[in-house]
N, C-alpha and C positions, 0 to 999 in steps of 0.2 A: 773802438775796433773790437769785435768781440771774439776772443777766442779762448779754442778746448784744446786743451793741453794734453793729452794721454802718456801714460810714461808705466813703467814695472814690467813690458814683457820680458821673454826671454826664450832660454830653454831650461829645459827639466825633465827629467826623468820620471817617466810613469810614478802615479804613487805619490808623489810630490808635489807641494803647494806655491802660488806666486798671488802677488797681489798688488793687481793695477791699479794707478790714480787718475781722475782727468780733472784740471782743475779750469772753472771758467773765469776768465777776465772779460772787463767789456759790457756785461751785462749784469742783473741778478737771476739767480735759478729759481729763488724763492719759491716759486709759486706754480714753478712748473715739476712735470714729470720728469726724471734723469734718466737714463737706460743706459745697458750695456747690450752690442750686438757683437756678432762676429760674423769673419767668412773665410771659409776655407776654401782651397783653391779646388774651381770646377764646381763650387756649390753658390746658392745664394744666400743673401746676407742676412741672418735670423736675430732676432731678438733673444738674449739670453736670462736677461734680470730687467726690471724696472721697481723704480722705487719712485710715489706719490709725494707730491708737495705736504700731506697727512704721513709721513712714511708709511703708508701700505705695499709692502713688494710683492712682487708677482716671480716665477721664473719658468724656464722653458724645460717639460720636463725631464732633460736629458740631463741638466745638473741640477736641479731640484737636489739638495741633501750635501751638497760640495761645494757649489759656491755660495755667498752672500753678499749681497751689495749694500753700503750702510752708506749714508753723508755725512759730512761734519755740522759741526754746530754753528757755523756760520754759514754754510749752505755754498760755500762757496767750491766745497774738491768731493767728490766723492770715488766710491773704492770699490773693487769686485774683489773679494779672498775666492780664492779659487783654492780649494784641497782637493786633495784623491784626482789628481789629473790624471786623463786618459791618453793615448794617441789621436784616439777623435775630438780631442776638443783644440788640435794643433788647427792653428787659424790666427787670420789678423785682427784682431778684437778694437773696436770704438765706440765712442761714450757721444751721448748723441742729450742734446736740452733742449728745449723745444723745437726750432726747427735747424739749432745749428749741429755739424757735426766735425767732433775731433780725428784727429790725422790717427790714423791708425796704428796698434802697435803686435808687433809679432809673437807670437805664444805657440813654443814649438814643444812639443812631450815627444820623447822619445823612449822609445817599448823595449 
């Protein structure tokens, strides 16, 4: 049975940092791409980081510089550090591995 675990949201005050994990059971990631998306309410649901089975990551340029996405060393949970949070990046965030995707978790900044 394969599932993505998502967990670290919250709230937080502008300026301030949190850091999601989503870990898969079920499967291996190994060899796939990981990503973190988000959606905030009345918008659709964007791409914010991915990171390569090579770790190559990518990000979307609106936190380009704040967050990072890393994996562990067994490939099995990886993380998004989110610093210098904004109000804009309040949204429900999910960690998505090849074609599965984890239950969502809420990241709320307040200004």
């Amino acid at each position: 049975d394969v599932q993505l675990q998502a967990s670290g949201g919250g709230l937080v005050q502008a300026g301030g940092s949190l850091r999601l994990s989503c870990a898969a059971s079920g499967f291996s990631v190994d060899d796939y791409a990981i990503a973190w998306f988000r959606q905030a309410p009345g918008k659709e649901r964007e791409e914010v980081a991915k990171i390569t089975s090579g770790s190559v990551t990518s990000y979307a340029d609106s936190v380009r510089g704040r967050f990072t996405i890393s994996r562990d060393n067994a490939g099995k949970t990886w993380y998004l550090q989110m610093n210098s949070l904004k109000p804009e990046d309040t949204a429900v965030y999910y960690c998505k591995a090849a074609s599965f995707w984890g239950r969502g978790t809420l990241v709320t900044v307040s200004s």
